[in-house]
C-alpha positions in Angstrom: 25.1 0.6 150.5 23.2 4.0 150.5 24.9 5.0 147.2 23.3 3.1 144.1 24.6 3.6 140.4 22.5 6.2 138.9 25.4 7.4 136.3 27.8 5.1 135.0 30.5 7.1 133.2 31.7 9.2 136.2 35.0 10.0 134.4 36.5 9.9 138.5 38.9 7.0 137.4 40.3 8.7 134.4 43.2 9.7 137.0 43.8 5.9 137.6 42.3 5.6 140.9 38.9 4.4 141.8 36.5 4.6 145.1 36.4 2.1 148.0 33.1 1.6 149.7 34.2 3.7 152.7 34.9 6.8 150.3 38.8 6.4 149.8 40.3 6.5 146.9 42.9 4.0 146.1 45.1 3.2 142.7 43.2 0.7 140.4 46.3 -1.6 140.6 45.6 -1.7 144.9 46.3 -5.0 146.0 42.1 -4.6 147.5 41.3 -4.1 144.0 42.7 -6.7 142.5 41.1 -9.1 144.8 37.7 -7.3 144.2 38.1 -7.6 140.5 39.1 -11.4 140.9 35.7 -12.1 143.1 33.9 -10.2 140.3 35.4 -12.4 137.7 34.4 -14.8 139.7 30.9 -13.9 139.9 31.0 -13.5 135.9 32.1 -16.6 135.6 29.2 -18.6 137.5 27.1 -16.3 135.2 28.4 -17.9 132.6 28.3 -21.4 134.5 24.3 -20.5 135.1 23.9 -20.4 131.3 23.9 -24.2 130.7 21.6 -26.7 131.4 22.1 -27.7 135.0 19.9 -29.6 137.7 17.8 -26.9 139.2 18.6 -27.2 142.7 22.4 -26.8 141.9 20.8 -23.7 139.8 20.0 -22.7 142.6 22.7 -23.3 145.0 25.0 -21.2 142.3 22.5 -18.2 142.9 22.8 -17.9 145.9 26.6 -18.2 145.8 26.3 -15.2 143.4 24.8 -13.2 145.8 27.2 -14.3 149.3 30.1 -13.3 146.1 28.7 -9.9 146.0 28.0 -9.8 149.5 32.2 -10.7 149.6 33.3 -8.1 147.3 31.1 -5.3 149.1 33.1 -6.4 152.4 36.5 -6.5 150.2 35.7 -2.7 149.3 35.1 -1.4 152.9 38.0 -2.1 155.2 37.4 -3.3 158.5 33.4 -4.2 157.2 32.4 -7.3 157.5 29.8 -9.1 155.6 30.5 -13.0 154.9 29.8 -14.6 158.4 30.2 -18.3 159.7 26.9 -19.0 158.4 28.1 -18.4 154.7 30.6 -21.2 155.6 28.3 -24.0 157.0 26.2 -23.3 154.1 29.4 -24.2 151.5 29.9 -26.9 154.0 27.2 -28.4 153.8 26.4 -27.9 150.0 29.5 -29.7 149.7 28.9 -32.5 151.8 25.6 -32.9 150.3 27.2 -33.3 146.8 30.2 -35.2 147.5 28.1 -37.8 149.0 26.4 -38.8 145.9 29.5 -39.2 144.2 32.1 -42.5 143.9 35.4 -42.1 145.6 38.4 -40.6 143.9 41.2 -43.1 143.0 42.8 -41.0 140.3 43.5 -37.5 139.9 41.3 -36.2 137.3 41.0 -33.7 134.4 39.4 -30.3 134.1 36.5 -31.0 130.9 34.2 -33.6 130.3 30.9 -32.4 129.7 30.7 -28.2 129.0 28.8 -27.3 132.2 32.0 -28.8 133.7 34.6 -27.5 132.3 33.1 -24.1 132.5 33.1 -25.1 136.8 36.6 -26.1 136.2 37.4 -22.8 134.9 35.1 -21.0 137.7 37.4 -23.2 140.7 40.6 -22.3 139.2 39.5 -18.4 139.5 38.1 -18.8 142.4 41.6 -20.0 143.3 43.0 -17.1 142.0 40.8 -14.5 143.9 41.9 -16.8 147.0 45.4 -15.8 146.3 44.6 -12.3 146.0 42.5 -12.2 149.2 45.1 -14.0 151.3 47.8 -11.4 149.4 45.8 -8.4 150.6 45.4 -9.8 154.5 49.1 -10.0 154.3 49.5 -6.3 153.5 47.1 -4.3 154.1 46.9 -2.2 157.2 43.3 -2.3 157.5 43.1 -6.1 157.7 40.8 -8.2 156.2 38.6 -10.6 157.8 39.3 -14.2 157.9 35.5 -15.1 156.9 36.6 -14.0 152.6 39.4 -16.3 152.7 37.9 -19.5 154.4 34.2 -18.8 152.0 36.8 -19.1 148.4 38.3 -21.6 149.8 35.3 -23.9 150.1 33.6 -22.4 147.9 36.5 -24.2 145.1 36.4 -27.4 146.7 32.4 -27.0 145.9 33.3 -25.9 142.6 35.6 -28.9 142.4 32.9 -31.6 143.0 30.1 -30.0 141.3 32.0 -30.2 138.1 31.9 -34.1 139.0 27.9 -33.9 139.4 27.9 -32.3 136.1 30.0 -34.9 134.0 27.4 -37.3 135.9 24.4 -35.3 135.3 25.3 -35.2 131.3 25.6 -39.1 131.6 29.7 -39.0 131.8 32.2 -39.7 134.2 35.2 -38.2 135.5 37.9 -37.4 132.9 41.1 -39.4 134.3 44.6 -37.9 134.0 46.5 -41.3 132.7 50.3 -41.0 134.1 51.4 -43.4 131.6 50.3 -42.0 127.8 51.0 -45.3 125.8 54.5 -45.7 126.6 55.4 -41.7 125.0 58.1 -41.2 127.8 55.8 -37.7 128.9 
């Protein structure tokens, strides 16, 4: 992390290629890169999350997650580098048992919306699904391997996503918005 930003417009990825932490240069459409853009999104995402009026110690919680995100592209961008470690994962683990437990049971499947802080978490899961996809795409491929702490931390870290929309829709004075498998007899 020795090299910090000091000029923005480089004009190095005019050719279509762009730099890896390590110094490499590798095409923009990389499967690495794509899974580093989709962890970014991903960050930008909960930026946008962290713009609505939540409970601060989920403020918080949604911070730090930032940060272990950045953390998780940096490793991304360096092959063989690892950053995310097992304590990034008992932290989601626990984060999510801590929320969970203060919410009813599930008996229905439910629907991404409610109040606005959680649909923007529902939209920040299903990326976060996406850069899961991408990360367990580029372990598939890529020679340099990638370690199994990224994959396990987006996968959590969805299921998180998943049940904090829930404390959200609670925290606005809602519920859960059901999914109703029989729509008033429509035949859907």
């Amino acid at each position: 992390m020795g090299n910090r930003l000091s000029k923005i417009a480089t004009r190095t990825g005019d050719d279509g290629t762009t730099g890896l932490g390590n110094g490499c240069r590798v095409p923009k459409d990389d499967a690495r890169i794509a899974a580093i853009g989709d962890v970014d999104e991903l960050n930008s995402t909960l930026g946008v999350l962290l713009c609505e009026p939540l409970p601060s110690d989920v403020r918080d919680v949604l911070t730090q997650i930032q940060n272990d995100l950045f953390d998780l592209g940096g490793e991304l961008s360096i092959p063989g580098h690892s950053m995310i470690r097992e304590s990034h994962l008992a932290q989601l683990d626990a984060w999510l048992a801590e929320y969970n437990g203060t919410l009813p049971p599930l008996k229905e499947f439910i629907l991404p919306g409610g109040s606005r802080a959680a649909a923007v978490a529902h939209v920040a899961r299903t990326v976060c699904r996406r850069a899961e996809r991408a990360i367990v795409a580029l372990g598939r491929g890529d020679t340099a391997g990638v370690n199994e702490a990224p994959r396990k931390y987006v996968n959590r870290l969805s299921d998180l996503l998943f049940v904090l929309a829930r404390v959200f829709n609670r925290a606005d004075g809602g519920t859960d918005v059901l999914w109703s498998h029989e729509r008033n007899g429509s035949g859907r």
